[in-house]
Structures are given as C-alpha cells and as structure tokens.
C-alpha positions in Angstrom: 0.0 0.0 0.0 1.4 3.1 -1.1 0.8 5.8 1.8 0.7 9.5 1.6 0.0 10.3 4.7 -1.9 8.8 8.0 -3.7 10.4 10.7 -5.2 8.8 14.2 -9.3 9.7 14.6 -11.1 9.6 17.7 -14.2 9.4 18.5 -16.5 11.3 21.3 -15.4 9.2 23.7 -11.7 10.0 23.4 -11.3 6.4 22.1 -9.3 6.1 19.1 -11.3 4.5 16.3 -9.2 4.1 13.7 -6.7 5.8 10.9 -7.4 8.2 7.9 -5.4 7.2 5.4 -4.4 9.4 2.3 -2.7 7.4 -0.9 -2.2 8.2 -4.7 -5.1 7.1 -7.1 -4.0 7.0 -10.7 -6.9 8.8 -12.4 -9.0 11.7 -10.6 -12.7 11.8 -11.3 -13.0 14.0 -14.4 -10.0 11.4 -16.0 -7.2 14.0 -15.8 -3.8 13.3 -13.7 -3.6 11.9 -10.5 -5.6 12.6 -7.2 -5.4 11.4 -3.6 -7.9 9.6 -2.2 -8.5 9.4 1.5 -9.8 6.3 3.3 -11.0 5.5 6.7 -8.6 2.3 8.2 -10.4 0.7 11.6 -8.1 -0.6 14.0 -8.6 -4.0 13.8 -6.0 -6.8 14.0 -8.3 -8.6 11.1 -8.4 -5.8 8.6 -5.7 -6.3 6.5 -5.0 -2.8 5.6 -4.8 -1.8 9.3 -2.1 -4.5 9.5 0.4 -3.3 6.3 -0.1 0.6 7.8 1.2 -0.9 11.2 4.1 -3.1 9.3 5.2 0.0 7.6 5.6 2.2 11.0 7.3 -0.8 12.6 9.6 -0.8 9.4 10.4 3.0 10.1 8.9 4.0 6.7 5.2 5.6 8.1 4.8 8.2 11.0 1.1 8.4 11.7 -0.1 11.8 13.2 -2.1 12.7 16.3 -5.7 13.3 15.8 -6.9 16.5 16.0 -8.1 17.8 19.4 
C-alpha cells in the first residue's frame, strides 16, 4: 500500500477509532492526472490494511499523526 499520509481519529469518547489514510489514485474523477484519495482504516487486527499501515511504521517508513483535538 502506497501511503501518503496517516492520521489517528477519535471518536467522542476519546477512544481512538481508527486511521485516515491518504494514498495516490491513478486517475481523478474527471479522468485527468492523479488525485489522492483518503480512506478511513479501523483498528482492527483482522483488517488487512490496518495490519500493512502498522508493518510500515514498525519498518520506520510511516509516521502516523495525532488526531486533531
């Protein structure tokens, strides 16, 4: 998975619920150059994406930022 950017969320309760993930998409919507699309990753040890974000910060090559306050 190539990452742009990640992000913690939290919920109301303070609890975080997961990871906003930016990455490349190779064709924006109106079919010109590239765009970024952002997805929502739920901390889960099943979800398969949640598990390659967390193997690229254990490798050193992902930082994932705070959530906003």
């Amino acid at each position: 998975m190539d990452i742009l950017s990640a992000k913690y969320d939290v919920g109301l309760d303070g609890e975080t619920t997961g990871i906003f993930v930016t990455t490349p998409d190779t064709v924006d919507p109106d079919g010109t150059g590239n765009a970024a699309v952002t997805i929502f990753v739920p901390i889960s040890l099943n979800n398969s994406d949640y598990a390659e974000i967390m193997r690229q910060v254990e490798a050193g090559d992902l930082t994932i930022q705070d959530a906003d306050d």
